[in-house]
Short mmCIF file of the C-alpha atoms (twelve columns), coordinates in Angstrom:
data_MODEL
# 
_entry.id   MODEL 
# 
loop_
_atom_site.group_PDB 
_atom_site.id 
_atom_site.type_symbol 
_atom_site.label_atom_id 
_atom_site.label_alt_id 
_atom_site.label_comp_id 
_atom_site.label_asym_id 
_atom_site.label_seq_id 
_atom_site.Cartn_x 
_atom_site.Cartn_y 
_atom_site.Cartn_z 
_atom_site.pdbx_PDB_model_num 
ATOM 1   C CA . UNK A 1   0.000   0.000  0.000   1 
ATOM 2   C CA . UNK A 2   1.191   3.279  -1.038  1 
ATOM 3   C CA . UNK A 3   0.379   6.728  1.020   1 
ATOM 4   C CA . UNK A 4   1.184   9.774  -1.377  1 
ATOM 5   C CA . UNK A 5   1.498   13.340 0.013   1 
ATOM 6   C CA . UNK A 6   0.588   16.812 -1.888  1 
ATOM 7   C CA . UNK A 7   1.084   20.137 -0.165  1 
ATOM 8   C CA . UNK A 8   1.907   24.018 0.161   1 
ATOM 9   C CA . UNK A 9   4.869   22.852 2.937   1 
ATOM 10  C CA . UNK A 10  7.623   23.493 0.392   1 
ATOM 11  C CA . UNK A 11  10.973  22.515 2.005   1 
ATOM 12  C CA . UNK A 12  9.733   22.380 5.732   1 
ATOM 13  C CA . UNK A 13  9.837   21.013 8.845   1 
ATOM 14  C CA . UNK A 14  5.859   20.063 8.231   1 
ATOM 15  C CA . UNK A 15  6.171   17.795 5.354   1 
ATOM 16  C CA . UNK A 16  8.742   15.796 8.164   1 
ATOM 17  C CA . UNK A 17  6.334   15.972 10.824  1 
ATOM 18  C CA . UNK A 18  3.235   14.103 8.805   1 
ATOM 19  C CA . UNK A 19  5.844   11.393 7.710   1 
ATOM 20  C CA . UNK A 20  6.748   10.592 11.508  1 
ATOM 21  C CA . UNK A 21  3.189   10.158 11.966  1 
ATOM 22  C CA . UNK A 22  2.170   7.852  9.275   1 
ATOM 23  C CA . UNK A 23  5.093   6.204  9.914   1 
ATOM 24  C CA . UNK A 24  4.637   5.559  13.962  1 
ATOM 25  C CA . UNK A 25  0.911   3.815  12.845  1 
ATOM 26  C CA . UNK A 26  2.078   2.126  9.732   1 
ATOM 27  C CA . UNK A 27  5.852   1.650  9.658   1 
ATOM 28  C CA . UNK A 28  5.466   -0.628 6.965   1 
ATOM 29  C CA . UNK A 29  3.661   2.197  4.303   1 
ATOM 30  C CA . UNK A 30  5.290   3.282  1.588   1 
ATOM 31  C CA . UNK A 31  5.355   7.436  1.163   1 
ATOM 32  C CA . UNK A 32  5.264   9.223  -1.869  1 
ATOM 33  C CA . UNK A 33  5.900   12.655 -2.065  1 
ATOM 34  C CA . UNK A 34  3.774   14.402 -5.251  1 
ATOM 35  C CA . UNK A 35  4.346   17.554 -4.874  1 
ATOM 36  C CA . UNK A 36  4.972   20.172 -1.739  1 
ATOM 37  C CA . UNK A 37  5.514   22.937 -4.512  1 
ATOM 38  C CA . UNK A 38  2.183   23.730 -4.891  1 
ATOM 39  C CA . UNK A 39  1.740   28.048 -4.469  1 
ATOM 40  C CA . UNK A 40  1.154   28.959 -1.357  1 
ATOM 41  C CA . UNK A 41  -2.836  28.490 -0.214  1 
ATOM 42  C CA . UNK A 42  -3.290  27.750 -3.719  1 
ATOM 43  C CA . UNK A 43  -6.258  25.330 -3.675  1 
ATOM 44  C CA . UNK A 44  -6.744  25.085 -7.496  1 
ATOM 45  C CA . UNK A 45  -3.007  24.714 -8.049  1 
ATOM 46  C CA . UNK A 46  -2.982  21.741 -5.333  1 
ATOM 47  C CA . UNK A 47  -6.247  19.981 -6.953  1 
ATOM 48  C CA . UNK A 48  -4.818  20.251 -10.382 1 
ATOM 49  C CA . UNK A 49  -1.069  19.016 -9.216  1 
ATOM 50  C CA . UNK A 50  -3.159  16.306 -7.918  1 
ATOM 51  C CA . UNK A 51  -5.556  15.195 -10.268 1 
ATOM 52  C CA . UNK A 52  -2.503  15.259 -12.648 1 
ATOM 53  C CA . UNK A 53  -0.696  12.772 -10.770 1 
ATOM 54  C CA . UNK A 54  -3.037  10.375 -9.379  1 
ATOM 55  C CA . UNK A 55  -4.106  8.374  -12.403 1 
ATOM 56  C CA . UNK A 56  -0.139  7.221  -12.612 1 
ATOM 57  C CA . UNK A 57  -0.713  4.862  -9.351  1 
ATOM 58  C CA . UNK A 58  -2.044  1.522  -8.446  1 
ATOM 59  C CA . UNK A 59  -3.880  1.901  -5.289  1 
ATOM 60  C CA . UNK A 60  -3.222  4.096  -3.204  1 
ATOM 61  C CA . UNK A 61  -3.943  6.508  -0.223  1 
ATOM 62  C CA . UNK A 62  -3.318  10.436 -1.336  1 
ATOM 63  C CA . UNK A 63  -3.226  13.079 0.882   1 
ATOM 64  C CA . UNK A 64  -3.450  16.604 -0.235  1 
ATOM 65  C CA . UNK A 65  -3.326  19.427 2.262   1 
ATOM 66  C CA . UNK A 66  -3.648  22.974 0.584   1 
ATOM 67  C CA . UNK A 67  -5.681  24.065 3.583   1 
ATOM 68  C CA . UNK A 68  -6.185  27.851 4.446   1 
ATOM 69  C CA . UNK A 69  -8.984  27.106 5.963   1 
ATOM 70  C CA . UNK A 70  -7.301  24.806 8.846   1 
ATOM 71  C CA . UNK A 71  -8.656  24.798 11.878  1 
ATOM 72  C CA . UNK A 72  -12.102 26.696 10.960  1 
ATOM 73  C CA . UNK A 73  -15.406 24.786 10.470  1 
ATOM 74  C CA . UNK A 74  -15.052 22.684 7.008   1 
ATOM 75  C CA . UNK A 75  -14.936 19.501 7.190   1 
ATOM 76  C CA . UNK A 76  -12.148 17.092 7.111   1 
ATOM 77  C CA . UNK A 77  -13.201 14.509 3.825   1 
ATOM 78  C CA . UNK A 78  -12.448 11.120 2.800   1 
ATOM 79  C CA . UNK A 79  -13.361 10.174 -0.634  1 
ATOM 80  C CA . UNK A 80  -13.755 6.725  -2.327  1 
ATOM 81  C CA . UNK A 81  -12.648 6.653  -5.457  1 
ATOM 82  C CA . UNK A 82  -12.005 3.598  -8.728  1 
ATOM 83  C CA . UNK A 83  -8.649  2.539  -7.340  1 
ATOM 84  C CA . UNK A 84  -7.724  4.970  -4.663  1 
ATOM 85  C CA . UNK A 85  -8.938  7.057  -0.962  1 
ATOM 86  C CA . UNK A 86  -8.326  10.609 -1.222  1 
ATOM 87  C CA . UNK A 87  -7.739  12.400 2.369   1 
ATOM 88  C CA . UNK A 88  -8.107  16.333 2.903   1 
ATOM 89  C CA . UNK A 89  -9.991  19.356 3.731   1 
ATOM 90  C CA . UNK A 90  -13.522 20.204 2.516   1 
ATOM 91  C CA . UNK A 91  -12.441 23.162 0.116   1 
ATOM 92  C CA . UNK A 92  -12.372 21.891 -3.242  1 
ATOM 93  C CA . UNK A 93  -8.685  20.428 -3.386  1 
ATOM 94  C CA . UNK A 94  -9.557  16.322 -3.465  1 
ATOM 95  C CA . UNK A 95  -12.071 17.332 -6.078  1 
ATOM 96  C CA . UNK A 96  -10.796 16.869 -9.869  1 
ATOM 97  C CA . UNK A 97  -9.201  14.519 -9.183  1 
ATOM 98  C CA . UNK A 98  -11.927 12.052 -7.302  1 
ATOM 99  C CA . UNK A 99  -13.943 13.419 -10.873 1 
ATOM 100 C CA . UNK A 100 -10.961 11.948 -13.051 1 
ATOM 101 C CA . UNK A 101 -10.426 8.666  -10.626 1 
ATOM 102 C CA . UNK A 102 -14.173 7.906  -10.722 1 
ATOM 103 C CA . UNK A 103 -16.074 9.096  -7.484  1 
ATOM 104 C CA . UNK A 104 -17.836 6.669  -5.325  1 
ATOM 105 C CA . UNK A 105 -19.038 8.129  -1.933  1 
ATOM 106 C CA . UNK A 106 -17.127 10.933 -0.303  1 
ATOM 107 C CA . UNK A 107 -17.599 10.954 4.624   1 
ATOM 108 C CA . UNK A 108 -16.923 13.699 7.058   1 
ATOM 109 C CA . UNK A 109 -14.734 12.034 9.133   1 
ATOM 110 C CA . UNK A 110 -15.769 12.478 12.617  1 
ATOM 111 C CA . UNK A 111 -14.218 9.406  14.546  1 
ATOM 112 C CA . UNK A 112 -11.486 10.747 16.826  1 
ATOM 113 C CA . UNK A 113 -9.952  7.639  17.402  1 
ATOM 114 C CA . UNK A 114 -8.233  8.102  13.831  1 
ATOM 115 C CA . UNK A 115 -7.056  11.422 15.088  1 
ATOM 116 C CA . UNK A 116 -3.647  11.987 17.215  1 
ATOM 117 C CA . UNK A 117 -4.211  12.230 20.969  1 
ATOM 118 C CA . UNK A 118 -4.203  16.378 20.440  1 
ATOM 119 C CA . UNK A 119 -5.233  18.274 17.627  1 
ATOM 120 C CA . UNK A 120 -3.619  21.569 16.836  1 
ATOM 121 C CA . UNK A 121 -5.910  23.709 15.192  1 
ATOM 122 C CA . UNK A 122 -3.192  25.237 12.617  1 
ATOM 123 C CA . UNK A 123 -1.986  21.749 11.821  1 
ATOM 124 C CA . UNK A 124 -4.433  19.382 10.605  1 
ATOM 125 C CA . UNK A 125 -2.382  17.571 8.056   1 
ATOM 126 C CA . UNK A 126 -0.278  16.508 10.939  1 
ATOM 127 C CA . UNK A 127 -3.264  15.634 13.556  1 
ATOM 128 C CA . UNK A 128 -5.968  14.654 11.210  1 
ATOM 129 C CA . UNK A 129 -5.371  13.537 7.407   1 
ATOM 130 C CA . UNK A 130 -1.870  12.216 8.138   1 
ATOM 131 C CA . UNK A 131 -3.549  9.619  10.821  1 
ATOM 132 C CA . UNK A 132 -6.466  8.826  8.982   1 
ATOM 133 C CA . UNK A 133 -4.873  7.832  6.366   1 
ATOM 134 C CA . UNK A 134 -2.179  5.765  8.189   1 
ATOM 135 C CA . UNK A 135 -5.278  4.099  9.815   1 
ATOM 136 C CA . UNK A 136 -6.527  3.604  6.335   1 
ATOM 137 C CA . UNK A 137 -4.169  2.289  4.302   1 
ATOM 138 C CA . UNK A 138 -3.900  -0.418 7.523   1 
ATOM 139 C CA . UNK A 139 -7.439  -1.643 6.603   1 
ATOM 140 C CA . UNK A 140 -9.802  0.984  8.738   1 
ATOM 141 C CA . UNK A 141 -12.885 0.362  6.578   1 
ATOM 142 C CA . UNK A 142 -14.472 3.309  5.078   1 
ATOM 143 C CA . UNK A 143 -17.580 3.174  7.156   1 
ATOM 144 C CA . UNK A 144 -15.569 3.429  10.329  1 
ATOM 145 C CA . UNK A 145 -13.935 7.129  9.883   1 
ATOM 146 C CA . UNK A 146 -17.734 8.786  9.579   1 
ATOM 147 C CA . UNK A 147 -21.017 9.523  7.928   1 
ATOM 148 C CA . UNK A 148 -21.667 9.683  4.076   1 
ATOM 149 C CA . UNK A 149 -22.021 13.279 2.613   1 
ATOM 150 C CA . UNK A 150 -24.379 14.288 0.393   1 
ATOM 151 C CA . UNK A 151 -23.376 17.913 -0.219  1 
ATOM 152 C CA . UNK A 152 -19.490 19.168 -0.088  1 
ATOM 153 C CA . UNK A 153 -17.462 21.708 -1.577  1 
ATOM 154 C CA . UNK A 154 -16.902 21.640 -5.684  1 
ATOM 155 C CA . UNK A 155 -13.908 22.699 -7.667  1 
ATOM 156 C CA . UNK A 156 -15.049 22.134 -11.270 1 
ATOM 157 C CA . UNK A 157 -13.246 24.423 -13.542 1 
ATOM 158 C CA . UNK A 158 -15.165 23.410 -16.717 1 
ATOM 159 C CA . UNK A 159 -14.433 22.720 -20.202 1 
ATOM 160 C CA . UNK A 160 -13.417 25.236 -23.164 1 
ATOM 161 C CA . UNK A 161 -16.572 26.670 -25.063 1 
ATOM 162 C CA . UNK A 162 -16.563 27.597 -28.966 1 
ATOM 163 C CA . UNK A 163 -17.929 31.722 -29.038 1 
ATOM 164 C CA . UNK A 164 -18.546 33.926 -31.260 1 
ATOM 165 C CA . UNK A 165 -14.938 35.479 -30.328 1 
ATOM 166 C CA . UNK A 166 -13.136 32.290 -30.020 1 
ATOM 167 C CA . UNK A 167 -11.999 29.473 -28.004 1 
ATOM 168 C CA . UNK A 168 -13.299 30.658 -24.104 1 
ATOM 169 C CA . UNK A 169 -11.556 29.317 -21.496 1 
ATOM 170 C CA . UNK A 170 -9.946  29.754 -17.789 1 
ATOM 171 C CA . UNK A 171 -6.791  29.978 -16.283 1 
ATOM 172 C CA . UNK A 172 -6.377  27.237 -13.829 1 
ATOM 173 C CA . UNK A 173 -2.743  27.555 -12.244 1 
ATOM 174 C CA . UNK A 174 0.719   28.311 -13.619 1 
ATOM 175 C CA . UNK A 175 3.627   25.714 -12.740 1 
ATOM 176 C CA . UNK A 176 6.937   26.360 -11.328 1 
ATOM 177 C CA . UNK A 177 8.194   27.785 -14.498 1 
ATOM 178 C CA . UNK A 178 5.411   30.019 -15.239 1 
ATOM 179 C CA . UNK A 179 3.744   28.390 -17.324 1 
ATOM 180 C CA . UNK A 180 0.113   29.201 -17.397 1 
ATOM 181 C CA . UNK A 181 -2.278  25.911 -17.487 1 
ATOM 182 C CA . UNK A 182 -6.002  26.608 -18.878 1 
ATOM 183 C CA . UNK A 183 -8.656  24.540 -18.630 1 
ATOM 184 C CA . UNK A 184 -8.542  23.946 -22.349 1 
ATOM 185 C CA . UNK A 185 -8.656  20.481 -23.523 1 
ATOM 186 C CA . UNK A 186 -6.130  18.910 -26.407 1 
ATOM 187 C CA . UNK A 187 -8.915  18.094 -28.735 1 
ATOM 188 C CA . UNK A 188 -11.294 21.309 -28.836 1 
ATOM 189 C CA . UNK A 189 -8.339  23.106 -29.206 1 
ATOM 190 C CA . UNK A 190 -6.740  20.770 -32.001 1 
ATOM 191 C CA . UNK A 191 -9.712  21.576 -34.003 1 
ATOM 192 C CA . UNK A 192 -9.625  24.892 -34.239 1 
ATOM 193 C CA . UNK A 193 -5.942  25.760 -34.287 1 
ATOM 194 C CA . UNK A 194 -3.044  23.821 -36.525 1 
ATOM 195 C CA . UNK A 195 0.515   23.749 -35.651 1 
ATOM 196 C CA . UNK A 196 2.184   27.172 -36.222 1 
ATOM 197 C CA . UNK A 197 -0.748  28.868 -35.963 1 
ATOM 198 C CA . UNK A 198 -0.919  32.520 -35.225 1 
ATOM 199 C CA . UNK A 199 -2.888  33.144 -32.117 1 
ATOM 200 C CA . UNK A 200 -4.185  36.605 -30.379 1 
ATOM 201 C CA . UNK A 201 -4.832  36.093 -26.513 1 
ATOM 202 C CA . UNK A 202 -6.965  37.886 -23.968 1 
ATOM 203 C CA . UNK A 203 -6.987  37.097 -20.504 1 
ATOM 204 C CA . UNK A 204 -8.286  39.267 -17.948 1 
ATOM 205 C CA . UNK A 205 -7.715  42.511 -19.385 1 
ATOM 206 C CA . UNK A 206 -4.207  42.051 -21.290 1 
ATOM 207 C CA . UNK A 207 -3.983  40.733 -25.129 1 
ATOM 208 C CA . UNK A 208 -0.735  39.566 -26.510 1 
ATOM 209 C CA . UNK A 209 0.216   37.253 -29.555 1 
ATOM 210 C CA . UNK A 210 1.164   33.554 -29.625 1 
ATOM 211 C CA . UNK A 211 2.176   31.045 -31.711 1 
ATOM 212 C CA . UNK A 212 0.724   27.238 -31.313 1 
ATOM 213 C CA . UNK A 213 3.689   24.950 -30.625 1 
ATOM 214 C CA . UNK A 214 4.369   21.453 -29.813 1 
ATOM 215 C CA . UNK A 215 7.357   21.832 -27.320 1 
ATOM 216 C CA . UNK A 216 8.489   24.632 -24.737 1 
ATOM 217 C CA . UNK A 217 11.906  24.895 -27.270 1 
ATOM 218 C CA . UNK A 218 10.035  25.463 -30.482 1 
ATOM 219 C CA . UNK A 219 8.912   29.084 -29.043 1 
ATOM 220 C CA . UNK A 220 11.812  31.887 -29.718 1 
ATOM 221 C CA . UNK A 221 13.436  33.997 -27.430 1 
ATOM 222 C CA . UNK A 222 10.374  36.521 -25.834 1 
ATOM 223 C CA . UNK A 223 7.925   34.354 -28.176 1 
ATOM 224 C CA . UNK A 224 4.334   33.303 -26.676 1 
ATOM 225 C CA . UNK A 225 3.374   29.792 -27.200 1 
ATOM 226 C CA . UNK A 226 -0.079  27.970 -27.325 1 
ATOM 227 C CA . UNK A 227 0.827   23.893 -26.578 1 
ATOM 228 C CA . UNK A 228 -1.030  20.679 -25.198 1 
ATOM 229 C CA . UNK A 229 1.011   20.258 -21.891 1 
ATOM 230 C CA . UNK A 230 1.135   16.632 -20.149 1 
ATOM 231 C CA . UNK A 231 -2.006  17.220 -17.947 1 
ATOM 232 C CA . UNK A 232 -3.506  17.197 -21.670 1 
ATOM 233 C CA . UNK A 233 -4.855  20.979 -20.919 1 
ATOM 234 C CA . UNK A 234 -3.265  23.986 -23.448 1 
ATOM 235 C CA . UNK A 235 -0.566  26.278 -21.967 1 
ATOM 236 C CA . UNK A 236 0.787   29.356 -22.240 1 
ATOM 237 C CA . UNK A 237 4.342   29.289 -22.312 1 
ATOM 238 C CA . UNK A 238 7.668   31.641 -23.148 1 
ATOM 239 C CA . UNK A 239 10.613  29.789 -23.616 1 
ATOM 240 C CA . UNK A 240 13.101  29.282 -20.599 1 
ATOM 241 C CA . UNK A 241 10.692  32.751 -18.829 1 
ATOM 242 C CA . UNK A 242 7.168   33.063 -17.219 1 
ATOM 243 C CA . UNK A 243 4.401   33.733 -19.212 1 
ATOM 244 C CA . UNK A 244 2.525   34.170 -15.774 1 
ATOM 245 C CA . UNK A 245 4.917   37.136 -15.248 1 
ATOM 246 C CA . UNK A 246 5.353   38.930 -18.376 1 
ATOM 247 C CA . UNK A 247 1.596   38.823 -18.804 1 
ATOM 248 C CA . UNK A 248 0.708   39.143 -15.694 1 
ATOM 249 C CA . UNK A 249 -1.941  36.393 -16.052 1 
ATOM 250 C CA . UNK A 250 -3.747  35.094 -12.670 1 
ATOM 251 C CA . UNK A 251 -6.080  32.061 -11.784 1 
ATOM 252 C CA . UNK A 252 -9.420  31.630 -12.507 1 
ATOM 253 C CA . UNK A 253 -9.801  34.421 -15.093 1 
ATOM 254 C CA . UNK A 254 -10.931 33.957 -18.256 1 
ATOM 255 C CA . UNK A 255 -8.845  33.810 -21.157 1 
ATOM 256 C CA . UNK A 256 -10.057 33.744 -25.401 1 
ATOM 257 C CA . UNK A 257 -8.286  32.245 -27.960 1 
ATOM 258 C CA . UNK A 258 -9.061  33.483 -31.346 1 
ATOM 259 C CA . UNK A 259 -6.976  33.681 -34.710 1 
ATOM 260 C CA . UNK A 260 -4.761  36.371 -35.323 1 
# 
């Protein structure tokens, strides 16, 4: 059995901390660190580093912990998915990817027993998700950590739509090296734009120029590039710079493709 982690911890003392405890209930689990790049408090960067990596695993316990929220009133989650458990706060982060894994039935977990003996209230990842899933992944059954939920909290950041204007879209995150993911799939955009293309670009309230390219290296120096990434979403991309910096580009707003 395999317990991965995904987090905003970066290089810290926290990431340790959750280790110690999975490992003092289930020295035997494998750990697997995703990610613990993911922007700080960044809940749609941590569900789409996650939803990314999942399929990739046999079965497996994943832990995600993006969590500004800690310590208020939403609900710690478990949800059972085709093939894996996914452990973490009620704000949206387990969501795309218990979509892409095939959802099943997501519980509040409530039982204490699966927590440590005390709780911090700024460090759940530690006190709560890091023990339930320990206690998971050791053959707790589902039923055990709490009731079913009907209602939680979504992250859906759509699909691309054809417009009058273009291809209409959203920014989801941008990666370590600035490159700017969308929520526009490989095939819609395919369709309506061949290799070499010339693109124009709005997002938010900037419009630049691109070119559609099939690596990073095919853009020139300063050049904007339009490419299928390996999530299988379209990015926006400068070679070896950030396109999130030189255009300034944030998540969640909406961004057009349209010929130039």
């Amino acid at each position: 059995m395999l317990i991965t982690l995904t987090t905003d911890f970066g290089d810290s003392e926290y990431v340790g901390a959750m280790k110690g405890v999975i490992c003092s209930i289930a020295p035997d689990i494998e750990i697997v660190d995703i990610t613990h790049g993911v922007r700080r408090h960044s809940v749609r960067h941590g569900a789409y580093a996650l939803q990314a990596a999942v399929p990739h695993f046999p079965f497996a316990v994943h832990v995600a912990v993006v969590d500004p929220g800690v310590g208020t009133e939403r609900r710690p989650l478990v949800i059972a998915c085709e093939g894996a458990y996914l452990v973490g706060p009620d704000n949206g982060v387990l969501l795309p990817a218990a979509r892409r894994l095939g959802l099943k039935q997501v519980r509040h977990v409530t039982s204490s027993a699966l927590f440590r003996s005390q709780v911090s209230s700024t460090f759940h990842g530690r006190d709560v998700f890091a023990p339930v899933a320990a206690h998971l992944a050791t053959g707790v059954k589902l039923a055990d950590v709490g009731p079913e939920l009907q209602v939680w909290t979504d992250l859906d950041w759509g699909r691309a739509e054809d417009a009058p204007e273009g291809l209409r879209g959203q920014v989801l995150c941008a990666d370590r090296f600035g490159n700017v993911i969308t929520n526009v799939g490989a095939e819609s955009f395919s369709r309506r734009f061949p290799p070499n293309a010339r693109l124009t670009i709005t997002t938010g309230k900037v419009t630049f120029k691109a070119r559609v390219a099939r690596t990073y290296a095919e853009g020139l120096p300063g050049e904007a590039v339009a490419l299928v990434g390996s999530g299988g979403y379209v990015e926006i991309a400068i070679n070896r710079a950030s396109a999130e910096q030189q255009f300034g580009l944030r998540e969640a707003e909406p961004c057009v493709f349209r010929p130039a």
